[in-house]
N, C-alpha and C positions, 0 to 999 in steps of 0.2 A: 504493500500500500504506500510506502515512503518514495518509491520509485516512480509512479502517477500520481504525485505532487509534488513533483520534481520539476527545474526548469528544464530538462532535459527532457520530459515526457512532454509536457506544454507543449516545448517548443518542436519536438520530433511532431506529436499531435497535430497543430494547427500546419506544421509544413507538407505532411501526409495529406490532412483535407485542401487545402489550397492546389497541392500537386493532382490529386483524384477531379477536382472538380477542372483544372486545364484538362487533363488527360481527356475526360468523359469528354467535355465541349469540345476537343480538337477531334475524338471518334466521333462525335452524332455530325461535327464539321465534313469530316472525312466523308461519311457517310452519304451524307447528302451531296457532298459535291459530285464525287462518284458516281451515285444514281441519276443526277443531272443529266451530265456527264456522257451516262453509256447509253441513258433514252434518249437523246438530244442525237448522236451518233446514229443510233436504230431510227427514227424519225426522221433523221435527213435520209437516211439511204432507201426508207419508204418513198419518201416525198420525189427521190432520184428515179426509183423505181416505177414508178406510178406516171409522171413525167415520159418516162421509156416509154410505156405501153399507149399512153393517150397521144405519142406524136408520131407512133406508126402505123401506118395504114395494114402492113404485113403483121401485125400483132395483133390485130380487130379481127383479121381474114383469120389468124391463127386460131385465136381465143373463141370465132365463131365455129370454125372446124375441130375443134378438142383437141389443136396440134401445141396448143401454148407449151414452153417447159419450163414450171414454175422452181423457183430454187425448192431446197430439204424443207419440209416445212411449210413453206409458203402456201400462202390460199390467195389465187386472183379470182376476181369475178367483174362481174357489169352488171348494174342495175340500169335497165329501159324503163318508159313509162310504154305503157300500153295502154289500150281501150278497159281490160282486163284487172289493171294496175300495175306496180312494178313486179319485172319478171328478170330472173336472174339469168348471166349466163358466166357457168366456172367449168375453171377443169377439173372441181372436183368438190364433192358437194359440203357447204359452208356448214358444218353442224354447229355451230354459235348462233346463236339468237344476235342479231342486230338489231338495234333501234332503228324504226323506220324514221324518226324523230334527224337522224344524222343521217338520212340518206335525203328527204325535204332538205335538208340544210345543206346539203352537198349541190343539187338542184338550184338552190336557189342562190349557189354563189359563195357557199360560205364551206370551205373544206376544215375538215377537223382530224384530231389524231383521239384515237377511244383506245381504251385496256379491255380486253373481255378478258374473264375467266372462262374456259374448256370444261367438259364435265367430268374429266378426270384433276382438275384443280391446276394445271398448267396455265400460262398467262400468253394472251394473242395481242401484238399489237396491232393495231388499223391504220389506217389511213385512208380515208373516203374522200372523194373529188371531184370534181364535174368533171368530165370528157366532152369537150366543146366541139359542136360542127365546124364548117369553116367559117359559116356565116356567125360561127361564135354567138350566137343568141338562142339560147332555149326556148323552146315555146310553152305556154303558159298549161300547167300540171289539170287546172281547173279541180274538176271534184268527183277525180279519178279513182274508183279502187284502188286500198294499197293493200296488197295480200301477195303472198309468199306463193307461186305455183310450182309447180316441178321445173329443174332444170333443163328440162328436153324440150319446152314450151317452142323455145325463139331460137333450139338450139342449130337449125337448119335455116336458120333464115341469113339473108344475104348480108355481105359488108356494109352496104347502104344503111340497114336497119340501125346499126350502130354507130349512124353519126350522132346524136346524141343521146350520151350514157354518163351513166357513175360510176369511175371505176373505184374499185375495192380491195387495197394490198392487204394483206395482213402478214406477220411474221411471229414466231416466236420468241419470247423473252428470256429464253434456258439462260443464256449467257449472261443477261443482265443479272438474273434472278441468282444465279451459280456464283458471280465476282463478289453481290453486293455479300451473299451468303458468309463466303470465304471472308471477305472483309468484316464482317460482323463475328464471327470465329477468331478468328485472329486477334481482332479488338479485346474481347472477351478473357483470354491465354493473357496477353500481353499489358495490358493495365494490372490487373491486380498482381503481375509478375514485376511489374513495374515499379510500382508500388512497396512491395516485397524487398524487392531490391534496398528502391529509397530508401523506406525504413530504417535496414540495416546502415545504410551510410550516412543517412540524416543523424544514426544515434553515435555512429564512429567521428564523427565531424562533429558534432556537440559534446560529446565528451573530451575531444581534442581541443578544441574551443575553450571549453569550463575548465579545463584540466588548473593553469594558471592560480585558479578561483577555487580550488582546491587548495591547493598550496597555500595561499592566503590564509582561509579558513582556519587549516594548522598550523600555521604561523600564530595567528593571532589567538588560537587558543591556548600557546604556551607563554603567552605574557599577562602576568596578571598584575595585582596593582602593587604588589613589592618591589617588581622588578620591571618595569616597560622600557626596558633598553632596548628590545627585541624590534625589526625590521621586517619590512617585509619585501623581498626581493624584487628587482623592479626587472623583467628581464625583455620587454620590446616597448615602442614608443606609439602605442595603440593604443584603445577606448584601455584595456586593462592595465597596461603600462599607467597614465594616469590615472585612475584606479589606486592602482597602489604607491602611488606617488603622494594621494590625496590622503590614504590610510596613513604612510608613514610621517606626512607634515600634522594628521592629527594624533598620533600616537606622539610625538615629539611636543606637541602642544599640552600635550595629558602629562606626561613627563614631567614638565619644567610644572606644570600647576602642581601636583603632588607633591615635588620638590618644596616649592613656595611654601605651600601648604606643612609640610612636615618640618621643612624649616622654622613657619611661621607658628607653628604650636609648641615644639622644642622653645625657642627664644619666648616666646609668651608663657608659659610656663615657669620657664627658670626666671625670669622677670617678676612674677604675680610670688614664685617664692622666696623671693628675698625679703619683700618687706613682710610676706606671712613669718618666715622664721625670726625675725628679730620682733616683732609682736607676741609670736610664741616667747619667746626667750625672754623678756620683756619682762613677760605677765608671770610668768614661771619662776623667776628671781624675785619679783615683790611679793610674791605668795610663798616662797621658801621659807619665810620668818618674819616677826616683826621687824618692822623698821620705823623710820622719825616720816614725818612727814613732807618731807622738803626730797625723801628719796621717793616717797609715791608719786610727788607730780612728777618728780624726775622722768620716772617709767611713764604715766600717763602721757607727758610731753610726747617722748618719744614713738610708743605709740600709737598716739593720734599724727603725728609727722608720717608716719608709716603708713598710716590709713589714709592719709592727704592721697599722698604717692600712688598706690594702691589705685585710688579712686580714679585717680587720672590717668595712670596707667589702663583701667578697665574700658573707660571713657575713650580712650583713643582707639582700643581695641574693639570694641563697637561701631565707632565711626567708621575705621577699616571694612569689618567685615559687611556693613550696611554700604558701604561701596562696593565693593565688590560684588554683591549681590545686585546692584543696581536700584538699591529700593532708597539711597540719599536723596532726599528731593530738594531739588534746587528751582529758589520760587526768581524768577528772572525779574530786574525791574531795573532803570534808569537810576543809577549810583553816581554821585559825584565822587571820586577819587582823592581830591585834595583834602575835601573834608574825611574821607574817612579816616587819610595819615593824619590829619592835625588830632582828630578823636583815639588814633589808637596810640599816637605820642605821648598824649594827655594819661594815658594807663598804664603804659609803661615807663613815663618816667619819675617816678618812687625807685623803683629797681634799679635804671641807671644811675641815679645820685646817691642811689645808698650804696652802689661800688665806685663812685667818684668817675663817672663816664657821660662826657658830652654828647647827648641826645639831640640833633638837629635836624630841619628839613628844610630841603632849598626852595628855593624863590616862587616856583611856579605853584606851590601851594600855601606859602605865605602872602601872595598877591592875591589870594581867592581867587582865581581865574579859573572857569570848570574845566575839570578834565573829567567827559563820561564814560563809562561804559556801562554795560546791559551785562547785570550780574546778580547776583544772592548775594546783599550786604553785610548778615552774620559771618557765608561763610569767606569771603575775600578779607573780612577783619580779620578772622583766625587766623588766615594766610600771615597777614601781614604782622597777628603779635606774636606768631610764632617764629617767625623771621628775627624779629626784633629782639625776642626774651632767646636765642640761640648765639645772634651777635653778642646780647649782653654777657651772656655766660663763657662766651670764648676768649673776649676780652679783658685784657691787662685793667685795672684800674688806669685813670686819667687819662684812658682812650677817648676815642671817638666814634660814631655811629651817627650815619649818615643817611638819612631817608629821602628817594627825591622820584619823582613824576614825571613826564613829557609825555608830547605825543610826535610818533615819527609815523608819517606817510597816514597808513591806517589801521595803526598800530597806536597802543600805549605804552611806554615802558617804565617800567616799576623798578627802579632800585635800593637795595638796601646796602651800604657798605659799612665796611669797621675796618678796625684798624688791630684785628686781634693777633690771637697764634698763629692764624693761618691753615690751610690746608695741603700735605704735601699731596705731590700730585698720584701717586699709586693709591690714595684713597679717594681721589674726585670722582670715579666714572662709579664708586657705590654709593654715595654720600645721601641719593634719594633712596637706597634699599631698608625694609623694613629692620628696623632691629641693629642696624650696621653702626657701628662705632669706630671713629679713629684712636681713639684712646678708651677702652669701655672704662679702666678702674676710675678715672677723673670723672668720665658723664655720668657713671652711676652715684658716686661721692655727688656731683651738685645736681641731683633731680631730673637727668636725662635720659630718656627710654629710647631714644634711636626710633621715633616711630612718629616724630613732629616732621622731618620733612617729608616723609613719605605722604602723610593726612596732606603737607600742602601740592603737593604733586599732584593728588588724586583732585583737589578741589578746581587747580589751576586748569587740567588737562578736561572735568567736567564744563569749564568758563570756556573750551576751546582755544587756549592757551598754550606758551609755552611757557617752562621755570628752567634754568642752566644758571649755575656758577662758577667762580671765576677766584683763585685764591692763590698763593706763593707764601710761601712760610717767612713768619716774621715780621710779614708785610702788611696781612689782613686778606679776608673776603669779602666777595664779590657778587650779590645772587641779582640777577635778572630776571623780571619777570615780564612777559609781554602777552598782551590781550585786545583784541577786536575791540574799534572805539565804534563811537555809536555815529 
């Protein structure tokens, strides 16, 4: 049963019916053309026949003396009109019934070809025709007897009498009836052999076909999600070739997501337990024994600083994964720019003065001058105080930190510079990856999860954006950001 529901049975199926039904139409084609064909043949050589005998004078004289010599087969005769009505004369007597109906019609100008059937079931064909005088005009039948008399009637009567007659070829059809036969036989053998045949090859050529698709199949059953290093062979440049071109760039895609994926639960994990084990440890040392008071807040302090971390830690790791699921909604509206840096300077700078660091922002939004674009105003602030609370933190005391706005062409570009450690350059091209740290023991020590530029990546790149930075050690960084103006 698993073999007719196969594409191979399908497709053998529907190629077998489409080939029977050509086949059958080109035999009943054959068929009829043939029979056309061999009565069209037989018809004209009556017609040839018949032509003979009406434009010789020596075949009237013969046909009235019983001298005709008709071919194998053949029946000639002559229908006259008499006082009596039509009276026949043959060489040999017509046992077919004729329609007096085609002999009127023959009379009156109108020759035709008839089939009789024989009484042993053989098949006669006719050919009926006027045999014209010379004066080429029949005379008028009126309302003549038309009755069948014996042959011997008019069988002595002179040539004259048969200037105007019907003559009457007939022949038999064995041949036709024997070709079409054999033709219809052979038809018969040779289709469903045909067929037969087909079959077989239709199912050798689908399975050589599929065979590829086979291979695939097995392939792809021994990679599972432990391990999908596994490929799958690409071996011509056909529908199947890309086929499995398209399998292996999605396999590669599955790959790197798992990766991410198992990356990004290991780091969030060991993250979420840092600040649980020093709360554990925490709480487990002020319950060890009494103590003074001044060592409870101690522990509470701590903590609750743990539990800050923790929280915003969780906080981002929610944001992440509601991006990547596509469900962050981002409500689009007409944002001024300038103001959003003068609002989000206004909140970050507590932080830069309480590490001794010039917070500034240049001219183009100190002049109030708009700079729009079409964006989500919560989250492009995030962007920009997480820019800002990143520089603070990489920066020396009695730095500087530089916020500044323009518009180029049709484009915005958003800078934030400082003046801090700096970034060497074998850590820039991971700098937006989740979790990724150039120094973890320092980012960990001041409150950094490696997980604030990646949120701004994701937000920039949802705005149609781009973010890149730009840093040398020593010297300070550099992040750009650029976004479609309105």
């Amino acid at each position: 049963m698993t073999f007719f529901r196969s594409i191979r049975a399908r497709f053998t199926g529907w190629y077998l019916i489409i080939l029977a039904i050509l086949l059958v139409g080109l035999g009943i084609s054959l068929h009829a053309f043939l029979s056309f064909t061999l009565q069209r043949t037989q018809d004209l050589a009556l017609e040839s026949r018949a032509s003979q005998l009406a434009s010789s004078p020596e075949a009237r004289i013969a046909i009235n003396e019983g001298r005709i010599e008709a071919g194998l087969g053949e029946v000639v005769g002559f229908f006259v009109a008499s006082d009596e009505g039509y009276q026949i004369i043959s060489t040999r007597p017509i046992e077919q019934d004729l329609d007096l109906t085609w002999i009127d019609a023959a009379f009156s100008g109108n020759p035709g070809f008839y089939t009789v059937a024989t009484r042993d079931g053989a098949l006669l064909r006719f050919y009926i025709a006027l045999m014209r005088s010379r004066t080429g005009v029949p005379p008028p039948l009126g309302s003549q007897p038309q009755s069948r008399p014996n042959n011997d009637v008019i069988r002595d009567a002179p040539a004259e009498s048969l200037a105007l007659a019907v003559v009457v070829i007939g022949q038999p059809m064995d041949r036709t009836v024997a070709a079409l036969a054999a033709l219809r036989n052979t038809l018969l053998i040779a289709i469903p052999l045909t067929l037969l045949l087909s079959a077989g090859g239709g199912l050798f050529l689908v399975r050589k076909a599929l065979k590829p698709i086979d291979r695939m199949i097995e392939t792809t059953r021994g990679i599972e999600e432990a391990d999908l290093g596994g490929r799958v062979a690409v071996e011509s440049d056909d529908e199947l070739g890309r086929l499995a071109r398209t399998l292996n760039a999605m396999l590669g895609r599955l790959e790197r997501a798992f990766n991410r994926q198992r990356q990004f639960t290991d780091d969030a994990s060991h993250e979420l337990r840092s600040p649980l084990s020093v709360i554990a440890a925490e709480a487990t040392l002020a319950l060890r024994r009494e103590r003074e008071a001044s060592d409870y807040r101690e522990s509470l302090s701590v903590i609750a600083e743990e539990s800050v971390t923790m929280n915003r830690l969780i906080d981002q790791l929610l944001t992440l994964a509601r991006a990547d699921a596509g469900a962050e909604e981002i409500e689009y509206q007409q944002i001024d720019l300038s103001k959003l840096i003068i609002e989000a300077i206004a909140v970050m700078q507590p932080l830069a003065e309480e590490k001794r660091l010039k917070l500034s922002v240049k001219s183009s939004a100190q002049e109030g001058s708009a700079i729009r674009v079409t964006g989500d105003e919560t989250q492009l602030k995030r962007v920009l105080t997480n820019l800002i609370e990143n520089a603070i933190r990489h920066t020396e005391p009695d730095g500087e930190i530089t916020v500044s706005a323009a518009r180029s062409g049709s484009t915005i570009e958003w800078r934030i510079v400082d003046t801090g450690c700096g970034i060497s350059e074998e850590h820039l091209p991971h700098v937006f990856e989740r979790f990724y740290r150039a120094d973890k023991a320092r980012s960990r020590q001041e409150g950094g999860s490696g997980l604030g530029l990646s949120i701004c990546r994701l937000i920039v790149e949802a705005h149609h954006g781009v973010i890149a930075v730009e840093s040398e050690v020593n010297v300070g960084t550099t992040f750009l950001i650029q976004l479609p103006s309105v």
